[in-house]
Legacy VTK file of the C-alpha trace (Angstrom):
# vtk DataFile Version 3.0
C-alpha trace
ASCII
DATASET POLYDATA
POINTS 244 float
22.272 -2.107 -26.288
20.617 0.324 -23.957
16.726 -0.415 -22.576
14.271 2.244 -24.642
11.376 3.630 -23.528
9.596 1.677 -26.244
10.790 -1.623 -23.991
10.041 -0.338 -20.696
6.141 0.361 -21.963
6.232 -3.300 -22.970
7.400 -4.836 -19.575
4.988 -2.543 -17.523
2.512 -4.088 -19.950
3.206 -7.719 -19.322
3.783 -6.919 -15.669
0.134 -5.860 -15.436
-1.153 -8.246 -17.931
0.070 -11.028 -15.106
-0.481 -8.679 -12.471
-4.310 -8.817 -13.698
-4.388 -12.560 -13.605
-3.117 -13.198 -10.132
-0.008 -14.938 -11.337
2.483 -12.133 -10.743
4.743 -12.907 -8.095
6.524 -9.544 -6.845
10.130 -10.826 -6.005
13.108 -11.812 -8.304
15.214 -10.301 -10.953
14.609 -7.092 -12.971
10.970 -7.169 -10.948
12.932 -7.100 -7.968
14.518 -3.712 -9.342
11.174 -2.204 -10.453
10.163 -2.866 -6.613
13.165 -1.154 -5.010
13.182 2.003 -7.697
9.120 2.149 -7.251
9.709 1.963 -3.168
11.862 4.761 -2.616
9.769 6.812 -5.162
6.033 5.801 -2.418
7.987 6.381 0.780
8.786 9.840 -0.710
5.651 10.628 -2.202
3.379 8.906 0.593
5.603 7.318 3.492
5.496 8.856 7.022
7.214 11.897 8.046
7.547 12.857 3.874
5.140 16.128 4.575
6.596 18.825 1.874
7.250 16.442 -1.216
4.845 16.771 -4.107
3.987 14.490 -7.731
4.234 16.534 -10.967
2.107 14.312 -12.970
3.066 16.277 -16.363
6.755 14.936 -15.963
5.896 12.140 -13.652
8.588 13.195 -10.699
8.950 14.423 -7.091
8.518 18.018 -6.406
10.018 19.313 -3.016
11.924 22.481 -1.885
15.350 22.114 -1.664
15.644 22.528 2.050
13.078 20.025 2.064
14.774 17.423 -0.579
18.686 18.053 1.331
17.196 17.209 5.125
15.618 13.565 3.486
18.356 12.575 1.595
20.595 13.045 4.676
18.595 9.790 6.461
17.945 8.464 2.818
20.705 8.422 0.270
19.177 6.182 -1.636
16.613 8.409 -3.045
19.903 10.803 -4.067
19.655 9.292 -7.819
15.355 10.252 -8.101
15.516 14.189 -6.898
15.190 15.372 -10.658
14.435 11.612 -12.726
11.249 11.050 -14.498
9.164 7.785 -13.474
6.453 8.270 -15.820
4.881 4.531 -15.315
4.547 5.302 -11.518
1.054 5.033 -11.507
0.909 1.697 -13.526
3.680 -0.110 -10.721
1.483 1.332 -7.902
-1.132 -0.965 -9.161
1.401 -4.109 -8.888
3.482 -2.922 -6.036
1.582 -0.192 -4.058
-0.770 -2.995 -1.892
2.561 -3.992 -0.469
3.920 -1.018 0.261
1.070 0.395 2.162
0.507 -2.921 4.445
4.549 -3.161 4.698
5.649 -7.254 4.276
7.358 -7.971 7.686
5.122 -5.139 9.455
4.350 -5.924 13.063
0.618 -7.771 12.831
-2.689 -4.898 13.949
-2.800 -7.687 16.716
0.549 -7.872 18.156
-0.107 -3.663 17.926
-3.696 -4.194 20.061
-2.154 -6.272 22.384
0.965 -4.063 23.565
-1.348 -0.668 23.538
-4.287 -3.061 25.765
-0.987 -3.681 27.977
0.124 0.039 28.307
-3.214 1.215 28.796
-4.438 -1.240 31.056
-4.956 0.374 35.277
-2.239 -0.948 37.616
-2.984 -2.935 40.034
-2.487 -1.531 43.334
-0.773 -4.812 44.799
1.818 -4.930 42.447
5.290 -6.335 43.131
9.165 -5.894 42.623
8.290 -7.577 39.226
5.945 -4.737 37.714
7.792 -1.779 39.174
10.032 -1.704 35.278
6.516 -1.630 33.591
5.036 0.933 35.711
7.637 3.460 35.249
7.306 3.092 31.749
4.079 4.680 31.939
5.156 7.562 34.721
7.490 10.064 33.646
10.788 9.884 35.229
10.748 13.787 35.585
8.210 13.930 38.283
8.876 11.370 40.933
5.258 11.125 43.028
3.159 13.716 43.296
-0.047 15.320 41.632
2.162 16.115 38.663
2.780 12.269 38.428
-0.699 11.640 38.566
-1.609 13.826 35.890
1.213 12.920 33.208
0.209 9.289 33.790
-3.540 9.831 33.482
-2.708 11.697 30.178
-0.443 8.697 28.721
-3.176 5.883 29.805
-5.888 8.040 28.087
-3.819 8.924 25.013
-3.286 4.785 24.820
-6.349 3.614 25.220
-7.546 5.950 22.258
-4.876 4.949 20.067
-6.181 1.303 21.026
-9.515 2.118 20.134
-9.042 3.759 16.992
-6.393 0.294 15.549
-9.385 -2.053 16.703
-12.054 -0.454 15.058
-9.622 0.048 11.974
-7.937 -3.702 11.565
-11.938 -4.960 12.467
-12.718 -2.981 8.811
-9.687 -3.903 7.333
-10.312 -7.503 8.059
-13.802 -7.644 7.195
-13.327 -5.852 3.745
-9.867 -8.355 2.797
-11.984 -11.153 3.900
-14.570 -10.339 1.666
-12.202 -9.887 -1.302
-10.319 -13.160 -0.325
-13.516 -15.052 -0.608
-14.625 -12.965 -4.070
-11.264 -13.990 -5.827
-10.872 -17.450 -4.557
-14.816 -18.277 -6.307
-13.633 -16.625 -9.260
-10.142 -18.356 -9.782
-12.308 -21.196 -9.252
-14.493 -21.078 -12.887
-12.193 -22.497 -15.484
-14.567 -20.410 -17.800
-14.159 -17.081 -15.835
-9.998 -17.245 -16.147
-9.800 -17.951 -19.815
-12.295 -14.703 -20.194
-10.100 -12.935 -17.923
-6.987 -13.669 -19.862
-9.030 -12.264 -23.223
-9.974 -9.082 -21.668
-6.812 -6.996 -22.022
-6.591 -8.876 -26.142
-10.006 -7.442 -26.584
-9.565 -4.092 -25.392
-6.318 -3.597 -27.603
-8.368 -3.718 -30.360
-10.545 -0.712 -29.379
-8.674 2.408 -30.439
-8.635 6.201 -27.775
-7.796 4.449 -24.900
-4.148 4.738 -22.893
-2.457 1.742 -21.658
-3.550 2.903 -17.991
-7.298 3.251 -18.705
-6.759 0.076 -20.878
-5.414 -1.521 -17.584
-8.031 -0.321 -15.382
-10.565 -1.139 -17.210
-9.540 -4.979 -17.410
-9.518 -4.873 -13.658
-12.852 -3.394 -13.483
-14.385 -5.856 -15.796
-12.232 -9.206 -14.736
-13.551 -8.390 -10.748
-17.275 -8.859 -11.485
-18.655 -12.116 -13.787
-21.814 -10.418 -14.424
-20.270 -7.405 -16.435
-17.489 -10.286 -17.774
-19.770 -12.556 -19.205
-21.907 -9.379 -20.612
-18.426 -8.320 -22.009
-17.794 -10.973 -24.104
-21.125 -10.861 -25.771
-21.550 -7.715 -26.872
-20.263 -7.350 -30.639
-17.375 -5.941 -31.447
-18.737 -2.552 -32.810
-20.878 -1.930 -30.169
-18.069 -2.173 -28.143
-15.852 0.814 -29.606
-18.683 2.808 -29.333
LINES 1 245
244 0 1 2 3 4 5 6 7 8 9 10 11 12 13 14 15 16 17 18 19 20 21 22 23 24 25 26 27 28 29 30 31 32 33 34 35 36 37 38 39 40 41 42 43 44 45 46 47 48 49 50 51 52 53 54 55 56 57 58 59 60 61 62 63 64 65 66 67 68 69 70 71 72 73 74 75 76 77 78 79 80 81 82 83 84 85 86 87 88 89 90 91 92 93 94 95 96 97 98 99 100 101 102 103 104 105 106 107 108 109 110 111 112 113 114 115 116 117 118 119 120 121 122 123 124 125 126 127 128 129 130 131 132 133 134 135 136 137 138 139 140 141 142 143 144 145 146 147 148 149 150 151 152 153 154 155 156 157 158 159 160 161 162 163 164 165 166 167 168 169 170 171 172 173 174 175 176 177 178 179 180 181 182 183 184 185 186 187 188 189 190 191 192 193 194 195 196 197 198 199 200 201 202 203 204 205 206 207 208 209 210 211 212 213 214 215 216 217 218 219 220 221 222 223 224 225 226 227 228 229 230 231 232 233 234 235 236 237 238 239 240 241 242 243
């Protein structure tokens, strides 16, 4: 018997019910599929060198010229089967998957990045031996052999790293301080017994409340299950007050 849409709105809803409750794990089976299909639809939509591809969120799908579409799918034929196909819960896996896709599992660490720009941008030493002379013509251009020329190309690629260098610090610096305050939010919340059981209820209590979509029913269990204060005020406000 062929999956319905009916189905599919069901397991995007238990995806993000368990999604909402930290105990979705992204790997394995049908999940695994939802990953791959949901993948090649981001790195169209959002990856690097994808400039020219649109979202038409009326039928949910990639827009692109056709020159534009025909030069992609030549380096990714895997995307062949999505040119024209609907993916109208999108928006619901890029809360599940989209973290993921945007750090990249298996990326090379902002570190290990820091390190190898300080090492490219770092000035020569003017003693330097047999043993540097591969490095150091890594940074000179091979064109220009000596010369003012020399001088100036390898000025521009030391300045052009250290910038780069710069602007990754200052970024993974944010990007750690903000994940380590949301690491140490969650892990005090998963801590009160009292706080998960609410959690669990939230999504239960908001079916009940008729005009909203699955999506704003999703985002607003998120909302609510990230702070206790407008949890605990949640659960006691009565049930008509609430569909107000």
């Amino acid at each position: 018997m062929p999956w319905t849409s009916k189905e599919d709105s069901k397991l995007i809803d238990a995806l993000l019910q368990l999604h909402n409750t930290g105990r979705y794990k992204a790997d394995g089976g049908l999940r695994l599929t939802l990953k791959t299909h949901f993948s090649i639809l981001y790195d169209m939509k959002a990856g690097r060198g994808t400039s020219g591809f649109g979202w038409d969120n009326d039928r949910k799908c990639i827009t692109a010229e056709n020159s534009v579409l025909e030069e992609y799918l030549k380096s990714h034929s895997d995307a062949e089967p999505f040119r024209y196909k609907s993916f109208p819960f999108y928006e619901e896996l890029s809360i599940i998957f989209g973290k993921d896709r945007a750090t990249g599992k298996g990326s090379v660490d902002y570190v290990d990045i820091e390190e190898a720009l300080d090492k490219q941008a770092a000035p020569k030493n003017e003693n330097v031996g047999d043993d540097d002379a591969t490095s150091t013509s890594f940074v000179q251009a091979n064109v220009f052999e000596g010369g003012e020329e020399s001088s100036k190309l390898k000025k521009i690629k030391l300045d052009t790293g250290s910038q780069l260098s710069k602007a990754i610090k200052e970024s993974s610096m944010l990007l750690g301080a903000e994940i380590g305050k949301a690491t140490d939010f969650l892990s005090r919340a998963l801590e009160d017994t009292e706080g998960i059981e609410k959690r669990l209820k939230i999504n239960e209590a908001l079916t009940s409340l008729s005009g909203l979509t699955m999506l704003e029913r999703h985002k607003a269990t998120r909302k609510i299950g990230c702070d206790r204060e407008t949890l605990d005020i949640f659960f006691t406000i009565p049930e008509e007050e609430k569909q107000v």
